[in-house]
C-alpha positions in Angstrom: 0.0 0.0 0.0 1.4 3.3 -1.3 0.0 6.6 0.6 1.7 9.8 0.5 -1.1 11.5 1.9 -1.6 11.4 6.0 -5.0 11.0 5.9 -7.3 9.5 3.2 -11.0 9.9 3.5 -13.1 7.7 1.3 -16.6 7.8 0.4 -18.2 5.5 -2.0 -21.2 5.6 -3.6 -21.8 3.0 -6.1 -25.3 4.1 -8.9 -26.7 1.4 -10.6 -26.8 0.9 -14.8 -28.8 -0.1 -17.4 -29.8 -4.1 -17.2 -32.8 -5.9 -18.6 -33.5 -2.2 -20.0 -34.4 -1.0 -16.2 -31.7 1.3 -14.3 -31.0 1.3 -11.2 -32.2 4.1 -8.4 -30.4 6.0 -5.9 -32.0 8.1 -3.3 -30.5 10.7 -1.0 -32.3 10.9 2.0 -31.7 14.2 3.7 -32.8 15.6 7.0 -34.4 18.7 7.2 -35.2 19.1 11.1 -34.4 22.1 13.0 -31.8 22.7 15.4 -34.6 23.4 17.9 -36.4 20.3 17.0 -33.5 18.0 17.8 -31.6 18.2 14.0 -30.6 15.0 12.5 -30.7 12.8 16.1 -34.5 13.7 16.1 -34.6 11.1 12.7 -32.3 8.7 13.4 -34.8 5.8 14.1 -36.7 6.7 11.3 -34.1 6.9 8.7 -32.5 4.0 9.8 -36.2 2.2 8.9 -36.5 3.8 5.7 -33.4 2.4 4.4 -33.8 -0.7 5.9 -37.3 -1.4 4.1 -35.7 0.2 0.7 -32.6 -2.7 1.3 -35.5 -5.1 2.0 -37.9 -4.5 -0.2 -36.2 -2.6 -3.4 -32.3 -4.1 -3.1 -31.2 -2.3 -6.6 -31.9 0.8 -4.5 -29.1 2.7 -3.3 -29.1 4.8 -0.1 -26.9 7.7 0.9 -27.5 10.7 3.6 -26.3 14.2 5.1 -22.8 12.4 5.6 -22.3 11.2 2.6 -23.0 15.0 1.2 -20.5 16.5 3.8 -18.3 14.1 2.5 -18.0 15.4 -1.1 -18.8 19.1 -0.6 -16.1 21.1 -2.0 -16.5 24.6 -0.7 -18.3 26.6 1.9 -20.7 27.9 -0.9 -21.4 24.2 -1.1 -22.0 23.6 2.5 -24.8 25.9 2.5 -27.1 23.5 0.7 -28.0 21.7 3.9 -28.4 25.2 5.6 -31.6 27.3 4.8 -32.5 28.6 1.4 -35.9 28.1 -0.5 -36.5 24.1 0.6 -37.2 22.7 -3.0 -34.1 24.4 -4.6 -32.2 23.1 -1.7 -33.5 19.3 -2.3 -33.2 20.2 -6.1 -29.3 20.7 -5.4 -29.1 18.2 -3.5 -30.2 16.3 -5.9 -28.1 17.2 -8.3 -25.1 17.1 -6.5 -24.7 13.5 -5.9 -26.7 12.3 -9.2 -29.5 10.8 -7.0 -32.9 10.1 -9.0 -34.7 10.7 -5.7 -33.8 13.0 -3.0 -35.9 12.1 0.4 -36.8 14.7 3.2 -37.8 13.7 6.4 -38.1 16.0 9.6 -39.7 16.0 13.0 -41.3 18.2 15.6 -42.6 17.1 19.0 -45.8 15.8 19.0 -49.2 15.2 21.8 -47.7 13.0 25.1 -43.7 13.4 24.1 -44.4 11.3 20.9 -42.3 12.7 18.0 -43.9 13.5 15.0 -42.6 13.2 11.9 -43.0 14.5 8.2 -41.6 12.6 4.9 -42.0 13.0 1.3 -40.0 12.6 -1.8 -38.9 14.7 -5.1 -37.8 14.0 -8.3 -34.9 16.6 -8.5 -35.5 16.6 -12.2 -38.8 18.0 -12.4 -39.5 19.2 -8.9 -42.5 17.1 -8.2 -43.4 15.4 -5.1 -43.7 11.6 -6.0 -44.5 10.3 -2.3 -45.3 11.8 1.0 -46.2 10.4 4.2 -46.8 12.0 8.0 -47.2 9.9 11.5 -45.3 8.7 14.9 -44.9 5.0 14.2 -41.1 5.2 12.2 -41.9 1.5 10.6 -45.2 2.8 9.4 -44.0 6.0 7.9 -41.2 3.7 6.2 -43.4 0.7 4.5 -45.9 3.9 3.5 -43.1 5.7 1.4 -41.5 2.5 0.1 -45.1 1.4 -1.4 -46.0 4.6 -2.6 -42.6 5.2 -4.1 -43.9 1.6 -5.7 -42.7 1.3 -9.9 -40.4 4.6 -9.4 -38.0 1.9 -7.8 -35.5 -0.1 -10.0 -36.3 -4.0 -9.6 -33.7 -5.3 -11.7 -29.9 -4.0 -11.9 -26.3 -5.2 -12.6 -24.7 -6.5 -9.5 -22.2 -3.6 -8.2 -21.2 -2.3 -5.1 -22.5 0.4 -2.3 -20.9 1.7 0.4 -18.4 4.1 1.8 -14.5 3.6 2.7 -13.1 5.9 5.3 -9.2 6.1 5.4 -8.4 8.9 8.2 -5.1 9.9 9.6 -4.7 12.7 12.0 -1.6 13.4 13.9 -0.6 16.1 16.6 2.7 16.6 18.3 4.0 18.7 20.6 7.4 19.4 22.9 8.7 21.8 25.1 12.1 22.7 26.5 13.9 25.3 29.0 17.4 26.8 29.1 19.1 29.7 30.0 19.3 30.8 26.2 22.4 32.7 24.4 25.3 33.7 27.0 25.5 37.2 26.8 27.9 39.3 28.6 25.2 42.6 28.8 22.1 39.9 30.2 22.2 37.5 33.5 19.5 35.2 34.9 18.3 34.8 32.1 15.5 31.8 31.4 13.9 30.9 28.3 11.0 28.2 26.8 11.2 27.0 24.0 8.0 24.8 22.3 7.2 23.2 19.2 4.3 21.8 17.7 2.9 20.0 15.0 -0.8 19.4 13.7 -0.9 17.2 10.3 -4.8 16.0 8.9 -6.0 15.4 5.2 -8.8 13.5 3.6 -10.0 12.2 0.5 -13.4 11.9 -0.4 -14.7 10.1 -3.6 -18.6 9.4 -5.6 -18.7 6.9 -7.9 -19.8 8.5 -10.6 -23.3 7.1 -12.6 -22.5 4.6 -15.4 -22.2 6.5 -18.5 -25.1 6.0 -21.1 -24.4 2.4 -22.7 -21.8 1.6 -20.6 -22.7 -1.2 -17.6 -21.7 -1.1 -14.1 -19.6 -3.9 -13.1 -18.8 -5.8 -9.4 -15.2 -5.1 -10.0 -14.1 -1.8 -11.3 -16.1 1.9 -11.0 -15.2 5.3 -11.8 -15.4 8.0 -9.2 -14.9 11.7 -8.9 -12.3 12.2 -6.3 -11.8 14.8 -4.2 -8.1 15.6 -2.2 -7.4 18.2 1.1 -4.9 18.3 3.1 -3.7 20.7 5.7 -0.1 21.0 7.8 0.5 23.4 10.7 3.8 23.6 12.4 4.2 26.2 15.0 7.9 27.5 16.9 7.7 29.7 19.7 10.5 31.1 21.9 9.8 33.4 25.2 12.7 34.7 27.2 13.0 37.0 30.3 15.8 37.9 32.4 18.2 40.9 32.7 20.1 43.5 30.6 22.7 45.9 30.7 21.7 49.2 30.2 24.0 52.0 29.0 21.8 55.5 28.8 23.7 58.7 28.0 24.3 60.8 31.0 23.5 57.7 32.9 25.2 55.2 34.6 24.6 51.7 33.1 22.3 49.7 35.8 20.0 46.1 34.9 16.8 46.0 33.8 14.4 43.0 33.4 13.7 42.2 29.8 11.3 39.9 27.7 11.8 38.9 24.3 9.2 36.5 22.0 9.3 35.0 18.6 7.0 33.3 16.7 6.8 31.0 13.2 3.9 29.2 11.7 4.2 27.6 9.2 1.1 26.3 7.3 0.4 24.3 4.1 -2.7 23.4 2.3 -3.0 21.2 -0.5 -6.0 20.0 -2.7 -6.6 18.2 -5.3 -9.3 16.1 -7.7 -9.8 14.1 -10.6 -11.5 11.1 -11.5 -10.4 7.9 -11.4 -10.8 3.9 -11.3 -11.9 2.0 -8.2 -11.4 -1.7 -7.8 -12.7 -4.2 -6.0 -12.3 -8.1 -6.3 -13.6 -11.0 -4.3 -12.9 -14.6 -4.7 -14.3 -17.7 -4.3 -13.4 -18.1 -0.8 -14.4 -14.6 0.4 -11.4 -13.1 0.6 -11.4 -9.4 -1.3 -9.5 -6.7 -1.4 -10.7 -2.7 -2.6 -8.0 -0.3 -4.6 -9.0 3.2 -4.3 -6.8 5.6 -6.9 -6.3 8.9 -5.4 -5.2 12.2 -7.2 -2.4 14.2 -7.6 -2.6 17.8 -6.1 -1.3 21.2 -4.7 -0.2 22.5 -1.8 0.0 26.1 -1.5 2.0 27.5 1.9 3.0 30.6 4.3 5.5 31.2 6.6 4.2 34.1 9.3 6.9 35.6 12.2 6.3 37.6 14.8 8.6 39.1 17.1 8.4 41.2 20.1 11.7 42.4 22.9 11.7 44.9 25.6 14.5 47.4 25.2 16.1 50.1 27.5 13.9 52.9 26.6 10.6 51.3 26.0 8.7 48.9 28.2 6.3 47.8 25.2 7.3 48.1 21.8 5.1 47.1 19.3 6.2 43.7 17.7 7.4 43.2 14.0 5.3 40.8 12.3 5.9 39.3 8.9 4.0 36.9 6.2 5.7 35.4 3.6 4.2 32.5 0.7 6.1 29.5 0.0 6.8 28.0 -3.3 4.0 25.6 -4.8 4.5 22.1 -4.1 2.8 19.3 -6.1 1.5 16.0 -4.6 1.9 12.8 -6.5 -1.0 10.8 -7.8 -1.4 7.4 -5.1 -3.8 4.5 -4.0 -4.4 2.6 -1.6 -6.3 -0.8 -0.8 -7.8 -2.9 2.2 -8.7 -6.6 2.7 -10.6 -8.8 4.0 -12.7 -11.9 4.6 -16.8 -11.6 4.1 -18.9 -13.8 6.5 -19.8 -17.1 4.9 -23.1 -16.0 5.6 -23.4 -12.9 3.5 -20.8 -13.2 0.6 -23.0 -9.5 -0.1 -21.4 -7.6 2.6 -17.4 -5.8 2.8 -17.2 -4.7 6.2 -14.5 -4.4 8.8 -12.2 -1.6 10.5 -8.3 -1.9 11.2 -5.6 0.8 12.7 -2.6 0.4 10.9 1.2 0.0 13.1 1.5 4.1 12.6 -1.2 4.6 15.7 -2.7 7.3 13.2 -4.3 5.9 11.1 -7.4 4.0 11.3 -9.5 2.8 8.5 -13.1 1.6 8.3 -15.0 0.2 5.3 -18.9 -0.9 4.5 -19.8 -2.0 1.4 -23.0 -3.8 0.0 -23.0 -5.4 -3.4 -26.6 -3.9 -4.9 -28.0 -7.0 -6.8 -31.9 -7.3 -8.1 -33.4 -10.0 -5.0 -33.6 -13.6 -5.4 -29.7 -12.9 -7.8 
């Protein structure tokens, strides 16, 4: 395994294609509760039953949710989609966004005797319409209502592929401090100083399998997917000493005076990337698989910012000298990755598992569902 990143984050989300002339569906199910209301913990139960009927009942179905759109959201402009806005152009851009068919709301408000009441329905981001919509307190209800309603909008057959999400995280902080009595100087005495260092390192990759192109079938083993790369460095030196200096004032006799002096350096570095690219993933007869993720090459743009402050003979509180300065561009080289495993003998359809490599930073976590028509 070949990483030149520290952290990876990886998001897949695997659409279906054309088979038997019927494509598959994908539905992102989005929760539009307020803050006030309890946000997204208010619909857990609920949209945990919703996707659990659509794996049941429609398995060419494909489910993803507000995490999986935080997960590919490129900018702050971006971000606002699950913020405000008119509600129909948010779900519209939802929609849009990660190439669902369907994009499902659900939200909840308390309701009589500290039941929670809830509110569904579902649009076709392509035309704006409403296709299914359903209000109650009973969460298994609510979810076999939409599922029927949603009824021949569902795909029923599909080529087998894969569903899921990969997360590949590394985050690393570092710090460490020493004390001496600094520079010998014969114009200071008692002098003390500190001197610290740390270092903050996180960066993650998020990619969506893009939507089979037009003719082209999905397949088990290989999928393209738009990936997305950030990463960001911070490394941080600071000095602080105090002691005594000589002083030598004209028409004075030199005497000591106590004395301070700071400095400061940051650097940072932040590097992004994206492209799109092949991900694989085999399994064999016995159960044993392994998933390749290709990740992109990329930028990193950096600073370097000082600041430095000292006490003198004359003035107690100088102001302090601060500068800024940009970095030269750095490229990052085009990687992959890959993680293995063994599926249950019982369900050859699920890739699941978690492992924290030898580093101590790096933890990875996989769940993927191969998306087959049921009875296949």
């Amino acid at each position: 395994m070949r990483i030149l990143l520290g952290t990876l984050i990886i998001s897949l989300f695997l659409f279906g294609s054309n088979f038997a002339q019927s494509k598959g569906t994908s539905i992102v199910i989005h929760d539009n509760t307020s803050q006030a209301n309890g946000g997204e913990n208010a619909t857990s139960n609920l949209r945990s039953e919703i996707e659990s009927t659509l794996q049941s009942e429609k398995p060419c179905v494909e489910t993803m949710d507000d995490q999986d759109i935080r997960d590919v959201l490129e900018s702050e402009r971006e971000k606002n989609l699950l913020e405000g806005g008119d509600p129909q152009q948010v779900l519209t851009d939802i929609g849009n966004l990660m190439g669902a068919s369907y994009v499902l709301s659900v939200s909840a408000m308390p309701g009589v005797g500290g039941s929670t009441f809830y509110n569904v329905f579902v649009m076709d981001p392509k035309t704006g319409k409403t296709i299914a919509r359903q209000t109650g307190t009973e969460a298994k209800q609510i979810a076999d209502s939409v599922v029927r309603q949603l009824g021949s909008h569902l795909a029923d057959n599909c080529k087998p592929h894969w569903a899921g999400t990969i997360n590949y995280v590394y985050s690393n902080s570092e710090s460490k401090q020493t004390e001496d009595k600094g520079a010998a100087h014969a114009s200071t005495r008692n002098t003390k100083r500190t001197n610290s260092q740390t270092m903050n390192m996180q960066s993650s990759i998020s990619a969506t399998i893009l939507p089979p192109k037009s003719g082209v079938e999905a397949s088990a083993s290989k999928a393209i997917a738009r990936v997305w790369m950030r990463t960001k460095s911070v490394f941080e030196k600071k000095s602080n000493t105090s002691g005594e200096m000589l002083c030598r004032l004209p028409g004075i006799n030199p005497f000591w005076k106590g004395y301070s002096e700071s400095f400061s350096e940051t650097v940072t570095q932040i590097g992004a990337g994206a492209d799109t690219l092949p991900v694989y993933i085999s399994l064999d007869n016995d159960g044993y698989y392994k998933i390749v993720v290709t990740t992109p090459g990329g930028t990193i743009l950096g600073k370097v910012e000082t600041s430095r402050k000292a006490t003198n003979c004359k003035d107690e509180n100088p102001p302090p000298t601060n500068d800024a300065q940009s970095s030269p561009e750095q490229k990052i080289s085009a990687s992959s990755f890959d993680v293995e495993g063994k599926t249950d003998a019982k369900n050859r359809d699920l890739l699941s598992g978690s492992k924290t490599l030898p580093d101590g930073h790096t933890k990875i976590n996989w769940n993927l569902r191969l998306v087959k028509p049921r009875g296949k």
